[in-house]
SEDOFI-573871 format. One record per residue (C-alpha): residue in one letter; x, y, z; residue number from 1. Coordinates in steps of 0.5 Angstrom, whole numbers. Example, Ala and Ser with C-alpha at 12.3 -4.5 7.8 and 13.67 -1.06 7.14 Angstrom:
- res	east	north	up	n
- A	25	-9	16	1
- S	27	-2	14	2
% end
This chain:
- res	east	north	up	n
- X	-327	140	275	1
- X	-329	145	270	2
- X	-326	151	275	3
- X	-320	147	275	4
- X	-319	147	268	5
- X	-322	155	266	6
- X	-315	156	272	7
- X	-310	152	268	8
- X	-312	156	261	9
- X	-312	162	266	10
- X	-304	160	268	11
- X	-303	158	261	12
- X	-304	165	258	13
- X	-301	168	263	14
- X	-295	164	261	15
- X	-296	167	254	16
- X	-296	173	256	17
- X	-291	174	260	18
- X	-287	168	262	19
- X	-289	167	269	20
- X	-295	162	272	21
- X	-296	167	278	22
- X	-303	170	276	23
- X	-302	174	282	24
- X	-296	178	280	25
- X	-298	178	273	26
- X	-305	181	275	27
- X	-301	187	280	28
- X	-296	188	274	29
- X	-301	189	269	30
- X	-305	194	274	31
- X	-299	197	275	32
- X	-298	198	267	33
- X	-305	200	266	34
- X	-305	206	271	35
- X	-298	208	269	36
- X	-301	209	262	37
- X	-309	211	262	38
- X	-309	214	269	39
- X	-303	219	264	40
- X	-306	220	258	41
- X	-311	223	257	42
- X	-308	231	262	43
- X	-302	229	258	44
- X	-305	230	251	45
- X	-311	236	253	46
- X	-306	239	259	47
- X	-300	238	255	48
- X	-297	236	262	49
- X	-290	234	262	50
- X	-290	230	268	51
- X	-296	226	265	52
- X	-293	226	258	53
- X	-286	223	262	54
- X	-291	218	266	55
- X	-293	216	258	56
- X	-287	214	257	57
- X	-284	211	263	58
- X	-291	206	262	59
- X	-288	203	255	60
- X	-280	204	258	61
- X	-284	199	263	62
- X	-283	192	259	63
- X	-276	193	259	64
- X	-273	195	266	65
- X	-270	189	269	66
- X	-276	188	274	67
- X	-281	187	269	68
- X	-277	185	262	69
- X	-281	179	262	70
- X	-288	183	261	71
- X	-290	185	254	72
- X	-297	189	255	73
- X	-296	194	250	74
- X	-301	194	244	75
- X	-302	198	238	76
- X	-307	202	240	77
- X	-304	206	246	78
- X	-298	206	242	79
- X	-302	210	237	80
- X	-305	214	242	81
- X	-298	217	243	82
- X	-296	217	236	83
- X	-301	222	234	84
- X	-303	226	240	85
- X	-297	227	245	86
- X	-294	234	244	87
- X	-288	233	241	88
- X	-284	238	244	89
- X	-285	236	251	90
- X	-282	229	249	91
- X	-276	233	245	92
- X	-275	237	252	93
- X	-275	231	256	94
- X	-271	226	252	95
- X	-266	233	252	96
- X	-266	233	260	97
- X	-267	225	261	98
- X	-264	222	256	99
- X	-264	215	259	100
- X	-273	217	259	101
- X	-271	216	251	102
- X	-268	209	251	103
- X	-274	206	254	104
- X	-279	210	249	105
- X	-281	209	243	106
% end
């Protein structure tokens, strides 16, 4: 009974967060995020990698694309992250030669 309960707060949560009950998905989706992001950050703030930099970005474009518009994983501390340390050059060269990199960023 207790196990039950603890798996209908685990469903309705994920609900919350991103409209669907299939734990699964959402656990492989947020994994999917999270590697985008954090296995990206940091070569891209001290390696000012701009394949790293574009992956940055592509994780908060993640949310949007029509596969994933459901999901919402973004939170202010990555947002931060990227305001402050992300080289703003290498974004100004991206967006110039992926402008389509620049209506799914901040």
């Amino acid at each position: 009974m207790k196990n039950q309960k603890k798996l209908k707060y685990h469903i309705t949560v994920d609900r919350v967060i991103t409209s669907h009950s299939d734990a699964t998905a959402n656990w492989s989706k947020a994994r999917e995020y999270a590697k985008l992001f954090y296995e990206n950050i940091i070569p891209a703030v001290k390696k000012d990698d701009p394949e790293k930099v574009e992956n940055v970005l592509k994780a908060f474009g993640f949310s949007e694309t029509q596969e994933h518009h459901y999901y919402s994983m973004i939170n202010c501390f990555e947002v931060a992250l990227a305001i402050y340390f992300l080289p703003d050059k290498i974004i100004r060269n991206l967006w110039e030669k992926k402008p389509n990199l620049r209506d799914i960023t901040l």
